[in-house]
N, C-alpha and C positions, 0 to 999 in steps of 0.2 A: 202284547208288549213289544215294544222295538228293539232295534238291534243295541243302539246305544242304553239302552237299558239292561237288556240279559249284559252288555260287558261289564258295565257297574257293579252287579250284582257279584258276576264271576270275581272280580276287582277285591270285592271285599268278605267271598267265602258266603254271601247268601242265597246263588243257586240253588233251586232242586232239581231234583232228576230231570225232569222235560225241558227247563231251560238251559242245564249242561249239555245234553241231548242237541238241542238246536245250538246252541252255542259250537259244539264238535263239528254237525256238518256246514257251518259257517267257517271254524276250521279248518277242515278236509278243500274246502272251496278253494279256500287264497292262505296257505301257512304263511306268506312272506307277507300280508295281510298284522298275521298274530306276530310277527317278528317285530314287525316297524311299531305294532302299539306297545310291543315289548319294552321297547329302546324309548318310544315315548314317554312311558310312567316313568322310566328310570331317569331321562335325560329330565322330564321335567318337576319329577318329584311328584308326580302323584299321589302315592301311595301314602306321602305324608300331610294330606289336604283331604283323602277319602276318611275320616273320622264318623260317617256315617252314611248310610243309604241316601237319608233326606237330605243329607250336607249336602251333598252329590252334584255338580251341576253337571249331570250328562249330558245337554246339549254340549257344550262348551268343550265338554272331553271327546265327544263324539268328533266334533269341528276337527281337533287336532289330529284325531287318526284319521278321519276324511281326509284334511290335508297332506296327511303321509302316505296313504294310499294313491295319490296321482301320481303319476311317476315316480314311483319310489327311488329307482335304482340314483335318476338323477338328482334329488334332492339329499342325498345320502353324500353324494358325491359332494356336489356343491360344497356340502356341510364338513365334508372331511379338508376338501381344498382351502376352504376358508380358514380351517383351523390352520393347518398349515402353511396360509399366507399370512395368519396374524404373525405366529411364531418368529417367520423371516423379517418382517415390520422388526418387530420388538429388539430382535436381534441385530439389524442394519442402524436401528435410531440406538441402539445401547454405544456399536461400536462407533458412531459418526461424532455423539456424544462425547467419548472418550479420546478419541483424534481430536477434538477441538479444543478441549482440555487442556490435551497435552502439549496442541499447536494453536494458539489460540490467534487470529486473524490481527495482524500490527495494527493499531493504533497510533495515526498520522498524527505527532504536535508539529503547529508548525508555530516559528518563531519571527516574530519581525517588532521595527520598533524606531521609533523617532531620533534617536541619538543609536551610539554605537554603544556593542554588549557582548560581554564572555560568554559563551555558553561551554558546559561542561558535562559531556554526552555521558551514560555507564561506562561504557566501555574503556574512558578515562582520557578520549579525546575531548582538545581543547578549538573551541573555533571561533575566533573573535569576526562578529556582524559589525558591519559599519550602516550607519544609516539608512535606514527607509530599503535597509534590504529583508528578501524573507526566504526564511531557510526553512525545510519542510523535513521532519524525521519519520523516514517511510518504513517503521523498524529497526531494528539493532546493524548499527555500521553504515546505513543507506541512507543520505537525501539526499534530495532538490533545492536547487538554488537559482535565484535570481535576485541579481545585485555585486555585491563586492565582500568577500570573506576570507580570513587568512585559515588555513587548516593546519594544526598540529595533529597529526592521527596518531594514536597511541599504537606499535604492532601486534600485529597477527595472522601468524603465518597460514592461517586454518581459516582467517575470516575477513578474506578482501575487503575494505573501505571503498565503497559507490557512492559516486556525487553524479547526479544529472544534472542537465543544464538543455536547454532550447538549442543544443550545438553539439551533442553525443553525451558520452558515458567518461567517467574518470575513474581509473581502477587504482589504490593504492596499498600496501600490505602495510605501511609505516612512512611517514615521512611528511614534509613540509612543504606547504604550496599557497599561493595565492591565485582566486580563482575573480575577476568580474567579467560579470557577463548579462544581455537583456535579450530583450526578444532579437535583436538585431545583429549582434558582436558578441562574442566572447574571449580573455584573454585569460590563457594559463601562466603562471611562472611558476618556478618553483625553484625551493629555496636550499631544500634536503634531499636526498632520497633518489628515487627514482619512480615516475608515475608514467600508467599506460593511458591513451585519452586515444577514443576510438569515435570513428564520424565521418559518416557516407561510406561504410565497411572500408574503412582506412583504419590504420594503428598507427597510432606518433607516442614514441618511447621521448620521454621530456627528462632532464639529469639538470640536478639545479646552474642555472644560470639562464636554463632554454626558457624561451617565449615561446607560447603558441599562440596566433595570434588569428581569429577567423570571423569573417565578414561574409555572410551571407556562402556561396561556394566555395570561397576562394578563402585558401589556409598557409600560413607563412609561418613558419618556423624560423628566428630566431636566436641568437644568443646575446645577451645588454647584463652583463652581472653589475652596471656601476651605475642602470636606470635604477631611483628609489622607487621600488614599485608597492613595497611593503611599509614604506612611510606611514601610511595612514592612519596605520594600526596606534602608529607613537604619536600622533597630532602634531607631527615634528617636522620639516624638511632641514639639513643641514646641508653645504655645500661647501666642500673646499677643495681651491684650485681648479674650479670643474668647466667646461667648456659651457657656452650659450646654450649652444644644442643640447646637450644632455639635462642643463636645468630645466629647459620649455619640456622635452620629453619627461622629465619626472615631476613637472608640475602637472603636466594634462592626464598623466596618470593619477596624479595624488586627488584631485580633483575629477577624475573619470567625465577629460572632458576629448574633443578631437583637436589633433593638431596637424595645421597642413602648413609647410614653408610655401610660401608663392614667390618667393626669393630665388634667384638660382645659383645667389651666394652662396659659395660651398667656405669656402677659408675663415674659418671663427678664431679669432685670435683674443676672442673675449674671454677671464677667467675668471669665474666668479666666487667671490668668497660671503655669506652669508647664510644667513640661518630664520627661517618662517616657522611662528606658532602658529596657527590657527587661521592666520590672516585671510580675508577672500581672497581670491582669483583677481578681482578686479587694484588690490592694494599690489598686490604681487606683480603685475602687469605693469602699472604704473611707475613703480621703482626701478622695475627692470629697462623702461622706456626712458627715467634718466640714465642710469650708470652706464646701460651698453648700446644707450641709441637708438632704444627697438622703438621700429613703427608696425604695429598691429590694429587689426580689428577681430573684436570679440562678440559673438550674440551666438545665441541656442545654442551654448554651449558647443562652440565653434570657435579654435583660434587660429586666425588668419598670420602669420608673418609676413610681413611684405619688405623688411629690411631690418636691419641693424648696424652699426660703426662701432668698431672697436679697434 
């Protein structure tokens, strides 16, 4: 009889004397041997599969203490570390679980749209989009913009208001601004409040009436309280008594187009009284070229002054 046979037997109380007998100095041989078959039956449940002699598959039982007699010390080991790296698993994926839960990764809407549109954040700010611009909500308090947008930010002293832009960061705790801006230029103004706008590790503190005004490197701050730069919002321009200058500059804003004098007339003694719904750029131009004599040229959104008579 083999060896894996007298253990079977032992297994299940039907030994006799000669094969207990060999079975002890088998034993006597390798005890750490009868420890690891020990741990065997138990760990794998032996004893409740040995239902009889003939059930018995001793090969197969035999195999498993073979295998636990090669190296025992370090399969033991192995066995113990694995359990104890499962545990740390279980325990790393419960708590990473529960942080994400409880923090769960912002979810970017972003908004843009063909005509102009209110949007009305949680936090109870208000920010009206003008045309074909797109505003990005990168979480609670935070987007990105490009285009043209008036911000009413609701306050909070705990929870600064973040606007990105292709041209820095704008921090605000409360307050009122208009912001356009593209890949190329962007202009701040603002209307309330007090806003930080930070860019090229510079800080410019803006107080309503300032312009920030930035092209590429070069950043000009500003102050026009009597430019309509926030017009746009109303679909309105109104002017009364207002100088030439100050109309062209709050038309090319209203319209977010550029204006350059190539005049080196400085003396405008033109004052204009009038009021534009909706009208193009090009209607607006034209009227202005009867009443105050203006000679311009207009294209890519480009307005050239080259004179005027008043």
């Amino acid at each position: 009889m083999n060896l894996d046979q007298l253990i079977s037997k032992f297994i299940l109380g039907q030994s006799n004397s000669e094969e207990k007998e060999a079975l002890e100095n088998w034993k006597k041989e390798s005890e750490e041997n009868l420890s690891i078959l020990k741990e065997t039956i138990r760990v794998n449940e032996l004893s409740d599969n040995l239902l009889g002699y003939k059930d018995v598959n001793t090969s197969k039982a035999w195999d498993k203490v073979a295998q636990r007699t090669v190296q025992p010390t370090k399969i033991i080991s192995i066995s113990r570390w694995a359990k104890i790296a499962a545990v740390v698993i279980t325990v790393v994926m419960a708590v990473a679980i529960i942080k994400f839960n409880a923090n769960p990764l912002p979810v970017s809407i972003v908004h843009t749209s063909n005509e102009a549109s209110n949007l009305n954040l949680q936090d109870g700010s208000v920010i009206n989009l003008d045309k074909h611009a797109t505003l990005i909500e990168n979480g609670t308090r935070a987007v990105t913009l490009k285009g043209r947008a008036y911000f009413d930010i609701a306050p909070d002293k705990n929870a600064p208001f973040i606007v990105e832009t292709n041209h820095g960061t704008l921090t605000v705790l409360g307050t009122e601004f208009n912001i356009v801006t593209n890949d190329y230029s962007s202009q701040i103004y603002v209307t309330e409040g007090k806003v930080s706008h930070k860019y090229k590790g510079k800080e410019y503190i803006l107080v309503p009436g300032d312009i920030l005004q930035i092209d590429g490197d070069q950043v000009l701050k500003t102050s026009k309280p009597s430019t309509q730069i926030t017009a746009w919002k109303l679909h309105k321009l109104k002017f009364t008594n207002e100088s030439l200058r100050n109309v062209l500059e709050s038309i090319a804003v209203y319209y977010n187009v550029s204006l350059v004098f190539q005049t080196q007339q400085m003396d405008d003694q033109c004052k204009i009284n009038t009021t534009y719904n909706d009208e193009t750029i090009e209607q607006i131009l034209k009227e202005l070229a009867i009443v105050a004599g203006l000679k311009y040229q207009y294209s890519n959104n480009n307005i050239i002054i080259k004179s005027f008579k008043c």
